[in-house]
N, CA, C and O atoms as a GROMACS GRO file, in nm:
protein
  364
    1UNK      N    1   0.085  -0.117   0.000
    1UNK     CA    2   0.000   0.000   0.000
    1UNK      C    3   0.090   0.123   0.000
    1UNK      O    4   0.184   0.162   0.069
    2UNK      N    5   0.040   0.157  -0.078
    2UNK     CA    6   0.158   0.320  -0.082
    2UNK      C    7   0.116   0.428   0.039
    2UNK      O    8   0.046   0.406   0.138
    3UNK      N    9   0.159   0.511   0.011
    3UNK     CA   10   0.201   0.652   0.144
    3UNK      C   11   0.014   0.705   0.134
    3UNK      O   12  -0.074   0.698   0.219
    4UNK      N   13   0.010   0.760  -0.015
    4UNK     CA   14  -0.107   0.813  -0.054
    4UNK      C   15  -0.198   0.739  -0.021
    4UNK      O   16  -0.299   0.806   0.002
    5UNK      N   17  -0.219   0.596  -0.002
    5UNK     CA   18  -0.322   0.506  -0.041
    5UNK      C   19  -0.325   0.509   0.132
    5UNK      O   20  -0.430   0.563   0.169
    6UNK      N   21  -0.266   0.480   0.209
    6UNK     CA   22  -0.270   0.551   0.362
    6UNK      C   23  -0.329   0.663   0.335
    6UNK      O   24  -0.433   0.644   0.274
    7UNK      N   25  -0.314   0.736   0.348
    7UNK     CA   26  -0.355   0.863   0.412
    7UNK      C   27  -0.510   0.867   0.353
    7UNK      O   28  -0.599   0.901   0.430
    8UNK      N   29  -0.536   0.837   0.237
    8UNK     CA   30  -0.661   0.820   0.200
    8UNK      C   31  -0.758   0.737   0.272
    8UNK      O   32  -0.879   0.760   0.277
    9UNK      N   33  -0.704   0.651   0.321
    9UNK     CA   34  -0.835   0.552   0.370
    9UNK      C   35  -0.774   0.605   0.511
    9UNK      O   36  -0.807   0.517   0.591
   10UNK      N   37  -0.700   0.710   0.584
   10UNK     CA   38  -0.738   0.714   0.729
   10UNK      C   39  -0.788   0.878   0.719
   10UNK      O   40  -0.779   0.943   0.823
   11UNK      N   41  -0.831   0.934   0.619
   11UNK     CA   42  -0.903   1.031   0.573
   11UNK      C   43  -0.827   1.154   0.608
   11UNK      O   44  -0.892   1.238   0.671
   12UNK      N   45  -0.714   1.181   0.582
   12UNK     CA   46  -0.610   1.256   0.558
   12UNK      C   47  -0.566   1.305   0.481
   12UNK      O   48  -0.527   1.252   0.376
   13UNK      N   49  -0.557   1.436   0.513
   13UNK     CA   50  -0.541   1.509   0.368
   13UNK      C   51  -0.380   1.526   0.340
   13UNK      O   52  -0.314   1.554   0.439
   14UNK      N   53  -0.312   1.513   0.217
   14UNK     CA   54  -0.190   1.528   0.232
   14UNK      C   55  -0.209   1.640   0.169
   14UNK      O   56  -0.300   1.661   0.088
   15UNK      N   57  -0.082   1.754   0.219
   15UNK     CA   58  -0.056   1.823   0.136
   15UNK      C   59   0.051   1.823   0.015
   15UNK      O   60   0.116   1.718   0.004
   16UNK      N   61   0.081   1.936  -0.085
   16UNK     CA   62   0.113   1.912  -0.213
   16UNK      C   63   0.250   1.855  -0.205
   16UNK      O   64   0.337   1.880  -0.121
   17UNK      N   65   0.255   1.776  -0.307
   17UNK     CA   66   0.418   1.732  -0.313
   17UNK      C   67   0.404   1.678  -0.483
   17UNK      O   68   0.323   1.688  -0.575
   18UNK      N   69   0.521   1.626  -0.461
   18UNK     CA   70   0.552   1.532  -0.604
   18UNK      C   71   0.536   1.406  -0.593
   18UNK      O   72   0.484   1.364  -0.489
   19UNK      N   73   0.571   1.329  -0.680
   19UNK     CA   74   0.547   1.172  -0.716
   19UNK      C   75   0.663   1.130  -0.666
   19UNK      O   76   0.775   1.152  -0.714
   20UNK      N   77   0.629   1.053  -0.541
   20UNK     CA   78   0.754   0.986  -0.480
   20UNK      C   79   0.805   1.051  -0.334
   20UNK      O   80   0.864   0.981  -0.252
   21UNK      N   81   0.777   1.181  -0.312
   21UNK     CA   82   0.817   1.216  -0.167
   21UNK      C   83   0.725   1.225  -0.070
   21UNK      O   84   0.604   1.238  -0.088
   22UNK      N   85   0.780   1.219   0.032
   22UNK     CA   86   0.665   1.155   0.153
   22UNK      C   87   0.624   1.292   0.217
   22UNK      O   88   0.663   1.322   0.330
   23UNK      N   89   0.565   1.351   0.162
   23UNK     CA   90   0.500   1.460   0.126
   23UNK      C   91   0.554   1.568   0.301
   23UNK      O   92   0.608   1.518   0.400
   24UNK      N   93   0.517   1.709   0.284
   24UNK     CA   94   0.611   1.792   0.394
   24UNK      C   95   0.526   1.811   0.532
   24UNK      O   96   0.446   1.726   0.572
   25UNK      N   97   0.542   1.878   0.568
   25UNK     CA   98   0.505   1.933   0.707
   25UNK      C   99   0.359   1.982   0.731
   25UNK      O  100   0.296   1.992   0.836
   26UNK      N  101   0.315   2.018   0.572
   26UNK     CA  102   0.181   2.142   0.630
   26UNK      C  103   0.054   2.080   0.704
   26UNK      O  104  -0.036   2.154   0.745
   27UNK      N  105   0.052   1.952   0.718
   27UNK     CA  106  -0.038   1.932   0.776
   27UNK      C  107  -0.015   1.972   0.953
   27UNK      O  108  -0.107   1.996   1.031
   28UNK      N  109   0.108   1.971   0.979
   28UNK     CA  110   0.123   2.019   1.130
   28UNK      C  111   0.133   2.166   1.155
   28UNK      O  112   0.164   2.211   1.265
   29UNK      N  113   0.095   2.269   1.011
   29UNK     CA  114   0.069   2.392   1.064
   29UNK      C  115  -0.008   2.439   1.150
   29UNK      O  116   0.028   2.507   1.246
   30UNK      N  117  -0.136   2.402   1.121
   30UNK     CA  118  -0.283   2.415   1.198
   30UNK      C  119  -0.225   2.383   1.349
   30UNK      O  120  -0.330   2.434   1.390
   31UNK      N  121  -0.180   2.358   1.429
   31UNK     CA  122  -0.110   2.297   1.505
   31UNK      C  123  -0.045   2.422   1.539
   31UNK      O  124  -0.100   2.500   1.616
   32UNK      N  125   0.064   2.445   1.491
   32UNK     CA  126   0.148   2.557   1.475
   32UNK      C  127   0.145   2.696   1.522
   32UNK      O  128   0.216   2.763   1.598
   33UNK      N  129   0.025   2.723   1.444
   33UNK     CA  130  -0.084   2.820   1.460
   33UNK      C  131  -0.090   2.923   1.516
   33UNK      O  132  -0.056   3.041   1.507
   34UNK      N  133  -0.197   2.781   1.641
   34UNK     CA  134  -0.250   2.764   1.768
   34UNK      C  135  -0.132   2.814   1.873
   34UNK      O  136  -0.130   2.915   1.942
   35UNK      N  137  -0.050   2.724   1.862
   35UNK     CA  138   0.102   2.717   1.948
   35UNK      C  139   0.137   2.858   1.933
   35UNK      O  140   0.136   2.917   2.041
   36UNK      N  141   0.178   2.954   1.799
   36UNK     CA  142   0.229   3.046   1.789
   36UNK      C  143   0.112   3.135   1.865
   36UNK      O  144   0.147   3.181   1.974
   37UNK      N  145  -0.001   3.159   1.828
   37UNK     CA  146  -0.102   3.288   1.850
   37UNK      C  147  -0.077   3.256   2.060
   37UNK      O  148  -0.025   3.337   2.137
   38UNK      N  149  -0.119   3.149   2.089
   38UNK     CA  150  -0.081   3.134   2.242
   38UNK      C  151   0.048   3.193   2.290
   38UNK      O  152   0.058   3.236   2.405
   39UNK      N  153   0.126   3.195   2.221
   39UNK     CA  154   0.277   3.280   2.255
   39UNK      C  155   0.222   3.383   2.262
   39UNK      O  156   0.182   3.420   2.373
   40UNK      N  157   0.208   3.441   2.180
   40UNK     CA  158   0.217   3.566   2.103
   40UNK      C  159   0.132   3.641   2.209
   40UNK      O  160   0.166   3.759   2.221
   41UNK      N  161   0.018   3.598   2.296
   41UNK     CA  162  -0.100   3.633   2.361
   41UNK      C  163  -0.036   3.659   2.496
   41UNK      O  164  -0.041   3.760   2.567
   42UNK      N  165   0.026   3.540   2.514
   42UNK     CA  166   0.160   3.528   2.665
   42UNK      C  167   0.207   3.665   2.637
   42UNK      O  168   0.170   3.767   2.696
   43UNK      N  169   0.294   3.657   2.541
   43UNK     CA  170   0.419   3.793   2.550
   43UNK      C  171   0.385   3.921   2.557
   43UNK      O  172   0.451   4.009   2.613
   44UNK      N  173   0.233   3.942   2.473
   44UNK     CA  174   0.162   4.106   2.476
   44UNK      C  175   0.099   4.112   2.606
   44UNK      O  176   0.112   4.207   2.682
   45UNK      N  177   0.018   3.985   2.633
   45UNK     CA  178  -0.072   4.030   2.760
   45UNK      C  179  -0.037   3.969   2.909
   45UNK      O  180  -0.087   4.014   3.012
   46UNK      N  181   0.041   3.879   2.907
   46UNK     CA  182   0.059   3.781   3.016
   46UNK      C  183   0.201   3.832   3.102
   46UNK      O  184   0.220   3.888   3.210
   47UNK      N  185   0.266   3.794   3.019
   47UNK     CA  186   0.433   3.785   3.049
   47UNK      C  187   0.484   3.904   3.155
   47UNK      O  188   0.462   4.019   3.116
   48UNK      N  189   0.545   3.891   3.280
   48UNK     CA  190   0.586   4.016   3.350
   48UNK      C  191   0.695   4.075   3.292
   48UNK      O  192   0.793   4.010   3.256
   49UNK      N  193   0.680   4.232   3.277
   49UNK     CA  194   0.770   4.294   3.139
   49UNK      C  195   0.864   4.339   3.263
   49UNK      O  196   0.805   4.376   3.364
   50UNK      N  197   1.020   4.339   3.266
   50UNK     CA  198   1.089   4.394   3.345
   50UNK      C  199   1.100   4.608   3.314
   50UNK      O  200   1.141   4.695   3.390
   51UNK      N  201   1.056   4.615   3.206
   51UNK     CA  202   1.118   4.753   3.209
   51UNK      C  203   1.001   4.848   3.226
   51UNK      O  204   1.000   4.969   3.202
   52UNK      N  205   0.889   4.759   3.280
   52UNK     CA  206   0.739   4.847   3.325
   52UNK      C  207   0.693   4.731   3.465
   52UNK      O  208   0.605   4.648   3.489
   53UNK      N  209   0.833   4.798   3.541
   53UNK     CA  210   0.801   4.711   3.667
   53UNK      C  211   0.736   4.592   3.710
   53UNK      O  212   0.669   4.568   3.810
   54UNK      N  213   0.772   4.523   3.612
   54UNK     CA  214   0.722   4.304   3.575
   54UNK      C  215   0.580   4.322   3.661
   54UNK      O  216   0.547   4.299   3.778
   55UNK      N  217   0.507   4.380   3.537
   55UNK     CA  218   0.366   4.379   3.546
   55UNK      C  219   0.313   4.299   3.414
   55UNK      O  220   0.392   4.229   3.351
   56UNK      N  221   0.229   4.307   3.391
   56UNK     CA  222   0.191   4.234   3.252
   56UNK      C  223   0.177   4.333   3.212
   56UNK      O  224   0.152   4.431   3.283
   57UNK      N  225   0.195   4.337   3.042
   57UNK     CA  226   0.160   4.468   2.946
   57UNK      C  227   0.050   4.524   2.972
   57UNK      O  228   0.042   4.643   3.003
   58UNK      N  229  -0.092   4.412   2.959
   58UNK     CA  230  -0.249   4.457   2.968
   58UNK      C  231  -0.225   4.500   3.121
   58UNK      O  232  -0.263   4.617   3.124
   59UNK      N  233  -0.182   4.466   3.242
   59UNK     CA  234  -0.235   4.581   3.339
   59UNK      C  235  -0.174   4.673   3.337
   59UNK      O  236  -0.233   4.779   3.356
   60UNK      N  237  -0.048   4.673   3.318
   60UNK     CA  238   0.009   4.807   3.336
   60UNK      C  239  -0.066   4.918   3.216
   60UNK      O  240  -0.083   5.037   3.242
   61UNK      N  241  -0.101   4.864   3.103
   61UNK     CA  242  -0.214   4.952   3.036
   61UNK      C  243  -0.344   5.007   3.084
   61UNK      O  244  -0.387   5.119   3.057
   62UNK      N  245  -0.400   4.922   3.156
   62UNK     CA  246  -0.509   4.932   3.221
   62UNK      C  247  -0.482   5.041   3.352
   62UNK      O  248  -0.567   5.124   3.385
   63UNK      N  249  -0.329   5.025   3.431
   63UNK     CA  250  -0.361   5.150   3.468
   63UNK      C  251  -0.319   5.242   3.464
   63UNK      O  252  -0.334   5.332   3.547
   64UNK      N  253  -0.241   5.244   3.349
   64UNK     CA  254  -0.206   5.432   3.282
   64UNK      C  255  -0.338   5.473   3.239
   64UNK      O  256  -0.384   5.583   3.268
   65UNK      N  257  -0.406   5.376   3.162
   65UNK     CA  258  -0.547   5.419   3.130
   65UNK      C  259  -0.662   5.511   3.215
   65UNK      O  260  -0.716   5.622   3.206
   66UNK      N  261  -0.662   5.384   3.308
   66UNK     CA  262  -0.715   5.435   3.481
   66UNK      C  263  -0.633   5.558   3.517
   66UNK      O  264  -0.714   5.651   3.524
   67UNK      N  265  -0.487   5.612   3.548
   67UNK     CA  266  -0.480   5.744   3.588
   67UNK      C  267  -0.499   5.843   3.472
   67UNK      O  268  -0.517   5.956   3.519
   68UNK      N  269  -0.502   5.843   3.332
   68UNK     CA  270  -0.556   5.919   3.297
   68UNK      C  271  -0.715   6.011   3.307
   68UNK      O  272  -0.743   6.124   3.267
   69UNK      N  273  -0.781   5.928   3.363
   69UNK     CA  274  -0.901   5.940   3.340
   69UNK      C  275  -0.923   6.031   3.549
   69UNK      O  276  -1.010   6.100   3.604
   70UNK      N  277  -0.774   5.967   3.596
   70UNK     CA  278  -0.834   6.003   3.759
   70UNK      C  279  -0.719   6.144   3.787
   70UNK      O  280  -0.599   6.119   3.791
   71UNK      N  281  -0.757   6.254   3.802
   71UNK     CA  282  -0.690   6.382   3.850
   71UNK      C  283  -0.576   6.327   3.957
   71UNK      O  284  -0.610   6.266   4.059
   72UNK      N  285  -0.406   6.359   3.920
   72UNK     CA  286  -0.324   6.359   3.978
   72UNK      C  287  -0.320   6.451   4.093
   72UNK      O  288  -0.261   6.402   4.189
   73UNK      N  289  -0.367   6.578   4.111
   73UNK     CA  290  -0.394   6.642   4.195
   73UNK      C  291  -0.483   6.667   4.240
   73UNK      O  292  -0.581   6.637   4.172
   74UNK      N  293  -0.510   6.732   4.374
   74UNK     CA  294  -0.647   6.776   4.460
   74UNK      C  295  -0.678   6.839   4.352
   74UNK      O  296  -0.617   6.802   4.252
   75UNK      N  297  -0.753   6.924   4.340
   75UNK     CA  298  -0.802   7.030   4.274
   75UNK      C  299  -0.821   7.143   4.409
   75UNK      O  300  -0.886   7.113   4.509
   76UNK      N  301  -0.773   7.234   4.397
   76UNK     CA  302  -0.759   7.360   4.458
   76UNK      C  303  -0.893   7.452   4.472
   76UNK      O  304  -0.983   7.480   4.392
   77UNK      N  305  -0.870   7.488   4.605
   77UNK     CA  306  -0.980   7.570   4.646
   77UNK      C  307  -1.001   7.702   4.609
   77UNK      O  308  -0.903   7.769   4.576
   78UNK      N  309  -1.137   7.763   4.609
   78UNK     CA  310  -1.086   7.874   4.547
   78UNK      C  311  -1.005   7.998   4.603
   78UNK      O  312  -1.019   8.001   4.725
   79UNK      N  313  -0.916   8.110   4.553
   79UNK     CA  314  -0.859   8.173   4.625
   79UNK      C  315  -0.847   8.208   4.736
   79UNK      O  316  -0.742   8.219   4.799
   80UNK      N  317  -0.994   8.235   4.785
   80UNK     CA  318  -0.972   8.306   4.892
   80UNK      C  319  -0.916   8.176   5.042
   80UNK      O  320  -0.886   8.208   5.157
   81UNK      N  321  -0.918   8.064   4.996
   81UNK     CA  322  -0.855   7.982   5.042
   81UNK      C  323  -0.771   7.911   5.051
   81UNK      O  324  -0.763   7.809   5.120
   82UNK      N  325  -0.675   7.972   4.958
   82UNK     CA  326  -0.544   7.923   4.929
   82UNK      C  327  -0.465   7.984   4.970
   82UNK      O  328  -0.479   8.105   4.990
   83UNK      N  329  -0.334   7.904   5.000
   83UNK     CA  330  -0.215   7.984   5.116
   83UNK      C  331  -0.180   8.053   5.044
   83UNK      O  332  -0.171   8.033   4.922
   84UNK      N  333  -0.131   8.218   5.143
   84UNK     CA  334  -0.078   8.316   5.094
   84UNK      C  335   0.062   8.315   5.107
   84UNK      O  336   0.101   8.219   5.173
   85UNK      N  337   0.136   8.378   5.072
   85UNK     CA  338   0.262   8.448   5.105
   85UNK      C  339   0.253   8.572   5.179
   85UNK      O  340   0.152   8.639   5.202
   86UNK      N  341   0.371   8.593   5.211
   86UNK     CA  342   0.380   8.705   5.290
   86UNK      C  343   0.346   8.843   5.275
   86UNK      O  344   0.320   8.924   5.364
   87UNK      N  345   0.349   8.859   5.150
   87UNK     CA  346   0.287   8.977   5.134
   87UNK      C  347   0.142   8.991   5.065
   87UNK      O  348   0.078   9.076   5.003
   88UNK      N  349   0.123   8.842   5.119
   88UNK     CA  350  -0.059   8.832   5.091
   88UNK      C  351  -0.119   8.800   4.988
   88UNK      O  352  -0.241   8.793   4.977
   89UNK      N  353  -0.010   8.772   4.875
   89UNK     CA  354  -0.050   8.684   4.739
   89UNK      C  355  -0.062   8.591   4.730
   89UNK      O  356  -0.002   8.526   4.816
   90UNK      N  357  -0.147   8.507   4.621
   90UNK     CA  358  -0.178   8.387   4.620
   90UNK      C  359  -0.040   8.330   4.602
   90UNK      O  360   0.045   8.402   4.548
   91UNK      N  361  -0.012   8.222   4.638
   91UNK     CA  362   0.110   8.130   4.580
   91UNK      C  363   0.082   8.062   4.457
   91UNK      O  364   0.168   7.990   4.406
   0.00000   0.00000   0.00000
């Protein structure tokens, strides 16, 4: 029984080749894929990044995001309640 005549009756698709070689790899791309996009998901969103204090990318995004949105400072009262200087100006 030849290579082809396998793969046919265990319902396998080969991919392209020539007459005579035991045909290449692509059927273990799909495979591959999977494996690569799971990296790829690790390293953007998972992975603790050392040069943004080994946080994961997605939180440390999440909270630059978050202090943008939250006032770094009090917000200041109005003048007449804000410390003066000495000669009675606002600072």
């Amino acid at each position: 029984m030849s290579f082809a005549e396998t793969l046919a009756l265990e319902g396998i698709a080969a991919s392209i080749g020539s007459i005579g070689d035991a045909y290449d790899n692509a059927l273990a791309i799909d495979g591959v894929e999977w494996v690569t996009a799971g990296w790829v998901d690790w390293y953007n969103a998972r992975r603790l990044h050392s040069t943004i204090g080994n946080v994961p990318p997605d939180e440390f995004e999440a909270f630059y995001y978050a202090d943008l949105e939250t006032p770094s400072h009090p917000v200041m009262e109005p003048a007449q309640e804000r410390p003066r200087t000495g000669d009675g100006s606002v600072w």
